[in-house]
C-alpha positions in Angstrom: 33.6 102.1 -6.0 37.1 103.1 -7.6 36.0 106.9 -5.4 35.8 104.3 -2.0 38.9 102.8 -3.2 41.3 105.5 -4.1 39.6 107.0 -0.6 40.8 103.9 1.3 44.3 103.6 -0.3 44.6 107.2 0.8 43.9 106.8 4.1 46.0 103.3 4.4 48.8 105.5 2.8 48.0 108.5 5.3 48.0 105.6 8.4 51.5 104.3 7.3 53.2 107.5 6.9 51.5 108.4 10.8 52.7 104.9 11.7 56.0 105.2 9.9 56.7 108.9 11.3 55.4 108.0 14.9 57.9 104.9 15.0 60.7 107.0 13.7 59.8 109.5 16.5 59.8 106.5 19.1 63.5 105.4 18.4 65.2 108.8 18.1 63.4 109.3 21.3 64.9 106.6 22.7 68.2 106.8 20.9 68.5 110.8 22.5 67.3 109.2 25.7 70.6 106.6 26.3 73.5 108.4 27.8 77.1 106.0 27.1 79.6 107.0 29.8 83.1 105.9 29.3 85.2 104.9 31.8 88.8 104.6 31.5 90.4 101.9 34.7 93.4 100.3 34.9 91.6 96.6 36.4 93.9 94.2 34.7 92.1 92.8 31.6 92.5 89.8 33.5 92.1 90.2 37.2 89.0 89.5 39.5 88.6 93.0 40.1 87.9 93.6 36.1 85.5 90.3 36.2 83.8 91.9 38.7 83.2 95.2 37.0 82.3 93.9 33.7 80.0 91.3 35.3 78.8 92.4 38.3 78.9 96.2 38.9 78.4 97.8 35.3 75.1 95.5 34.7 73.9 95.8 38.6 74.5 99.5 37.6 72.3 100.3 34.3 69.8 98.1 35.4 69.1 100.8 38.5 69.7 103.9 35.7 67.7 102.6 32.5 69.1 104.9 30.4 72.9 104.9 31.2 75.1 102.3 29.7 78.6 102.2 30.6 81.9 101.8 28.2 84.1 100.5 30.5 88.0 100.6 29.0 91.2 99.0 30.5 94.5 100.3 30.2 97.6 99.5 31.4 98.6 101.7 34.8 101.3 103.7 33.0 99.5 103.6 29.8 96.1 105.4 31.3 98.1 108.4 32.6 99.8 109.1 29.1 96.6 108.4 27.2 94.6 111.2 29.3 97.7 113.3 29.1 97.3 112.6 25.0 93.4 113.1 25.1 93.4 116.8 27.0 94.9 117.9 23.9 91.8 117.1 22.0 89.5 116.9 25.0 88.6 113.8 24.3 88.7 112.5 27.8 86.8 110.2 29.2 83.4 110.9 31.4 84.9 109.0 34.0 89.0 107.3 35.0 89.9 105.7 37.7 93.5 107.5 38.5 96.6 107.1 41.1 96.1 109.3 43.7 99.7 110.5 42.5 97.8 111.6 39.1 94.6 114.1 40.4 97.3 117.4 41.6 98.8 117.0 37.6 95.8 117.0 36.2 94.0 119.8 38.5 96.7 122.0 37.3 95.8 121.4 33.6 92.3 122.2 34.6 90.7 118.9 33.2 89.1 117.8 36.3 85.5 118.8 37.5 85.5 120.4 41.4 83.0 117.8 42.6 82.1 120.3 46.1 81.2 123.0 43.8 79.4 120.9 41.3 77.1 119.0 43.3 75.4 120.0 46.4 75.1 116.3 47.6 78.6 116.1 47.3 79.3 116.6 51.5 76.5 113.9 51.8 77.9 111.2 49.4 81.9 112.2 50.9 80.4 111.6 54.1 80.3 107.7 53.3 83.9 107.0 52.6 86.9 107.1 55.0 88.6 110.9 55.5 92.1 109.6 54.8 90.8 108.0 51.0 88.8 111.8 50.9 92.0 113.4 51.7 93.9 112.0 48.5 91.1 113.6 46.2 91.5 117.2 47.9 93.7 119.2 45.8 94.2 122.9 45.9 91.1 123.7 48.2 88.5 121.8 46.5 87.7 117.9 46.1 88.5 116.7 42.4 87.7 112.9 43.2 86.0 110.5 45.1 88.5 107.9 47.1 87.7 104.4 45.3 90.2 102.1 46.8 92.9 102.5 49.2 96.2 100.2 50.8 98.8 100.9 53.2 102.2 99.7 54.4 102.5 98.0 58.3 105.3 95.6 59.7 105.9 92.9 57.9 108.2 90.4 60.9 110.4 87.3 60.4 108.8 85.2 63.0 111.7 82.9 63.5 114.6 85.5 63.6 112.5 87.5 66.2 112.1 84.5 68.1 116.1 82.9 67.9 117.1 86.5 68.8 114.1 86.1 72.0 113.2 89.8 70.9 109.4 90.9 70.5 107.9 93.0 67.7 108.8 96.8 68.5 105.9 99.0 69.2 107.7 102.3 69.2 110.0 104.3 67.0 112.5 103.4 70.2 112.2 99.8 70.6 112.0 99.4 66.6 115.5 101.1 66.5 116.7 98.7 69.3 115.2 95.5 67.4 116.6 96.6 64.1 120.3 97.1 65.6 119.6 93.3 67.4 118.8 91.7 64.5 121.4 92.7 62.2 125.2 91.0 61.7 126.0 87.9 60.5 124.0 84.4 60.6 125.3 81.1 61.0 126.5 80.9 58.0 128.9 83.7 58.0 126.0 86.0 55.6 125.6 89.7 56.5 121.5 89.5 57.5 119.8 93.0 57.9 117.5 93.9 60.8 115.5 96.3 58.3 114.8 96.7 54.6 113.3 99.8 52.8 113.7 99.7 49.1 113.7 103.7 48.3 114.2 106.9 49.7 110.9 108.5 48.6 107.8 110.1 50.3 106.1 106.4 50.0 109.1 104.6 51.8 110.2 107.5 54.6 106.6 109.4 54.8 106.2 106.3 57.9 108.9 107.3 59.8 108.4 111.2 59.5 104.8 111.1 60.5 105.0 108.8 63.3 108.1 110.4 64.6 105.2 113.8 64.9 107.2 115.6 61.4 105.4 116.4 58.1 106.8 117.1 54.5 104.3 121.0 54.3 102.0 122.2 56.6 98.5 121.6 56.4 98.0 123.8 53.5 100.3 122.5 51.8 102.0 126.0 51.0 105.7 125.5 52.4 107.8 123.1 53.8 110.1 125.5 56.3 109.5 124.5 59.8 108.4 121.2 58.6 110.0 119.7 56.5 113.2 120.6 58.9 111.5 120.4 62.1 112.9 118.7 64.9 110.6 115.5 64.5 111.3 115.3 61.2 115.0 115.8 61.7 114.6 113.5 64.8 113.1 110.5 62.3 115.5 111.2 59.2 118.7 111.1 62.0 117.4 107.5 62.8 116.6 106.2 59.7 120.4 107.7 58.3 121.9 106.1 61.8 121.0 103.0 61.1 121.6 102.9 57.5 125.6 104.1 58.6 125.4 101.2 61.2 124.9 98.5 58.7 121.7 97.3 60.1 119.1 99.2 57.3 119.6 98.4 53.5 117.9 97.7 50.4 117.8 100.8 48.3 121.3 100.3 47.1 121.8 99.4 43.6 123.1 95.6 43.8 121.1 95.0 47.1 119.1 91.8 47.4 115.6 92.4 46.4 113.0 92.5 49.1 110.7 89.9 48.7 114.0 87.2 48.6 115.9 89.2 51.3 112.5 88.7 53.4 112.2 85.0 52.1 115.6 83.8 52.4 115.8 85.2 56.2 118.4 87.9 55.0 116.0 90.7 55.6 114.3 90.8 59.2 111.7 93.0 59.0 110.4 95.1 56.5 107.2 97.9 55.9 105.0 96.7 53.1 101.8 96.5 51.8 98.5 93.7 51.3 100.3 92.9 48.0 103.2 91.3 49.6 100.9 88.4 51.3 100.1 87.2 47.9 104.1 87.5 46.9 105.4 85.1 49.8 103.0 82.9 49.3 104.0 82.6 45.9 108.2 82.4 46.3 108.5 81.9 49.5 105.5 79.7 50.7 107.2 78.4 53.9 108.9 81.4 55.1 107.3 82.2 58.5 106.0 85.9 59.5 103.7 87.8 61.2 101.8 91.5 60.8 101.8 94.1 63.1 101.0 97.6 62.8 103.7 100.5 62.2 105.6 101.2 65.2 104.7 104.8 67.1 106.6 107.4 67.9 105.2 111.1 69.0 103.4 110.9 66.0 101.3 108.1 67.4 101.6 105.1 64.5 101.2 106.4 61.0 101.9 105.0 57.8 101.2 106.3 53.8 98.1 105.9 52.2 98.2 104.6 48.4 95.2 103.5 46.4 93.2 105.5 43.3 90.3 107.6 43.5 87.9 108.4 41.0 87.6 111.3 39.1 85.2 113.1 36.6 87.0 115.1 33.9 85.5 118.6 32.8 83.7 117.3 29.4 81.9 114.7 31.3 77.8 113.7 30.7 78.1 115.1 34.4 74.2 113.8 35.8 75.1 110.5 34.5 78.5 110.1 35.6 77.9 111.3 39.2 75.4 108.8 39.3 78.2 106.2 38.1 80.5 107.5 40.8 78.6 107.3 43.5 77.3 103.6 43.1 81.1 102.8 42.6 82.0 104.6 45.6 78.2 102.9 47.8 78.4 99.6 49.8 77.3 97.6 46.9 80.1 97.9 44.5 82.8 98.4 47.7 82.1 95.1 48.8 81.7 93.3 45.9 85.1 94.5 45.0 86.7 93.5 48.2 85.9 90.3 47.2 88.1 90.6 44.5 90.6 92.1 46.9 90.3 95.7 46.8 90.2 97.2 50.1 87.0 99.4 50.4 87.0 103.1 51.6 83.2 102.9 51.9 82.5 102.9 55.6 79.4 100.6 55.6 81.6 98.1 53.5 84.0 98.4 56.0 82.1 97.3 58.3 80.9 93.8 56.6 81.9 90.6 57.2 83.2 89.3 53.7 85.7 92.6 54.5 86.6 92.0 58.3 87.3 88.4 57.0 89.1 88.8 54.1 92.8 88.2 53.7 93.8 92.0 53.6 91.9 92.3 57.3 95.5 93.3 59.1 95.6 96.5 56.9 92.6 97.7 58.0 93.0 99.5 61.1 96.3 100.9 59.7 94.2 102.8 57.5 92.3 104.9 59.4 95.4 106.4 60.3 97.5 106.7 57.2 98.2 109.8 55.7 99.0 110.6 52.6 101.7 112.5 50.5 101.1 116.0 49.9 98.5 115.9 46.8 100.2 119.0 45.2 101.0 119.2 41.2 105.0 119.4 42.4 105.3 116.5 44.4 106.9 114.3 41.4 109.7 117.0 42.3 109.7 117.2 45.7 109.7 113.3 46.2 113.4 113.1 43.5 114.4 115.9 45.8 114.0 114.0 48.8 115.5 111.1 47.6 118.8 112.8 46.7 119.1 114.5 49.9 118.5 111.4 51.8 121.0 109.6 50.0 123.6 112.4 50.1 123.5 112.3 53.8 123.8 108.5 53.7 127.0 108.3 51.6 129.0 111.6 51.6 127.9 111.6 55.8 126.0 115.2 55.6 125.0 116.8 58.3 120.9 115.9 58.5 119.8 119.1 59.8 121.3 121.3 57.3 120.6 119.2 54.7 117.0 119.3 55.4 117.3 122.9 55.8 118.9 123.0 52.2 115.6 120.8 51.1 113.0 123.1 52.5 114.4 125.9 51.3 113.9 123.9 47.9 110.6 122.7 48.6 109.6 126.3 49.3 110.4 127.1 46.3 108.3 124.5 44.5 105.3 125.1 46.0 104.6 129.1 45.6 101.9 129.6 43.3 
């Protein structure tokens, strides 16, 4: 009997170790199996568009890709870009950030971003799905570092009732905007100065509009030079206008002292104005009974173009790279495009695009402005270029300089900037 028993404890010893060992193995299996991705975003902590990641997309997400759980971080706009800047240091980086399309040229240059077209051969595939304007934000010195995410543009914003006491229609063309502009300018009834167009800077974002649609460029295509581009005769042809008209009294706003726009617009001081789906929400706000209309960005030779802004996403270099291409991609598909757009991103997912909760939603004016909006020269310099810009611009305005050698003087700058 105690042989049986000592046998049996034995073996019930022998069984729990097994047991013991074989559920140790389970959980470390399953431990190695869950892949974390963090993503770094700048969503408000507050705003729809976070409430919709955190409760919507992220557990729509790992519960198609058992296995993947996502960390999802939010930072203030200005604070993300320092924090990565910080964190390449270490290479702590994230797997995944959602970045300014301003942000992907500085940080190719550092070398922290993963080429997604030679990393994955579905890349042309997945691309394929999103508008070529959002794709052409991502592509940075001859390879595709991001996937657009979200996009906005600029398009007229028109006082309805200064347009109509004046009996003057919403320009169309670069020629008739000009004549509008001058029309609506002088005083009102009450003796104050009112301005027939306002433009808050003299950057790439603010005159990139004008250039374009008047046929110029800031580079050419390859974004290697700006001499015969820069300075071309379109571009001189829209920068001569836009300085004309700031001489004449009838363009303002990027003065220091100058009424800002939203109360220019609101208190019928400002006329007309280029801005983006942000602004709605702005009016509505201050100026609730101020009455406007929308209207796409008048064309010139360059047909009607405005800038493209908006982020895209990006993977950085020490990335769980399966895992977070997965993640991209589902953030880039229909799904999460549309769901966002509920919140009030605009999607750059084309099937999105095409739904009704986006063709009906409040930001529906911008869309068709989109598809042809370009966007600034995604080089590492372009912080550079766009001060440059600026300071010529407003040299010519107020010590009256000659536009074309100015812009001569500028490309000749630019030039220099952009060899490698």
């Amino acid at each position: 009997m105690n042989g049986k028993r000592i046998t049996l404890v034995f073996v019930s010893i022998f069984m729990g170790v097994c047991l013991l060992f074989a559920g140790g193995a389970k959980e470390s299996r399953t431990s190695d199996a869950v892949v974390t991705l963090n993503f770094w975003h700048h969503y408000s902590a507050q705003s729809k568009e976070n409430e919709t990641l955190t409760k919507v997309l992220i557990p729509r997400f790992e519960a198609e890709n058992p296995g993947i759980k996502v960390n999802a971080v939010s930072h203030e706009w200005a604070e993300l870009h320092d924090k990565i800047l910080v964190s390449s240091s270490a290479m702590s980086l994230p797997d995944v950030a959602r970045c300014d399309i301003a942000w992907l040229p500085e940080f190719e240059k550092m070398g922290i971003l993963v080429p997604l077209d030679r990393e994955f051969e579905d890349f042309t595939q997945v691309a394929g799905r999103i508008l070529p304007s959002a794709m052409s934000t991502a592509f940075v010195n001859g390879h595709y570092h991001g996937l657009g995410l979200n996009t906005n543009t600029k398009i007229l914003f028109y006082n309805t009732k200064l347009l109509e006491d004046a009996k003057l229609s919403v320009p169309t063309t670069m020629d008739e905007w000009m004549t509008v502009v001058r029309a609506l300018s002088g005083k009102n009834t009450r003796g104050q100065q009112v301005w027939g167009w306002n433009e808050p800077s003299l950057g790439g974002w603010n005159l990139g509009p004008f250039i374009w649609s008047f046929g110029g460029a800031f580079t050419d295509p390859a974004q290697t030079k700006a001499t015969g581009y820069l300075n071309s005769e379109e571009t001189v042809r829209a920068i001569d206008a836009f300085v004309t008209l700031a001489r004449e009294g009838a363009l303002t706003g990027f003065n220091s002292g100058d009424i800002p726009m939203t109360d220019g617009f609101g208190t019928y001081r400002y006329a007309m104005m280029l801005e983006g789906p942000w602004k709605v929400a702005e009016l509505k706000g201050a100026y609730p009974d101020v009455t406007y209309g929308m209207a796409p960005m008048p064309a010139g030779k360059g047909g009607s173009s405005s800038v493209l802004g908006g982020e895209d996403i990006a993977m950085f270099t020490t990335a769980k790279k399966d895992a977070a291409w997965k993640f991209m991609q589902f953030m880039t598909g229909k799904f999460a495009q549309t769901e966002m757009a509920k919140a009030g991103q605009i999607p750059v997912n084309q099937e999105a695009l095409k739904t009704e909760e986006v063709k009906n939603a409040e930001f529906s004016p911008f869309l068709s402005a989109i598809e042809t909006a370009k966007a600034r020269p995604t080089v590492s310099v372009w912080t550079e270029i766009d001060n440059l810009l600026s300071m010529t611009i407003s040299n010519i305005i107020r010590e009256n300089k000659d536009v074309r050698t100015s812009l001569d003087a500028l490309a000749a700058q630019v030039d220099e900037l952009l060899k490698p």
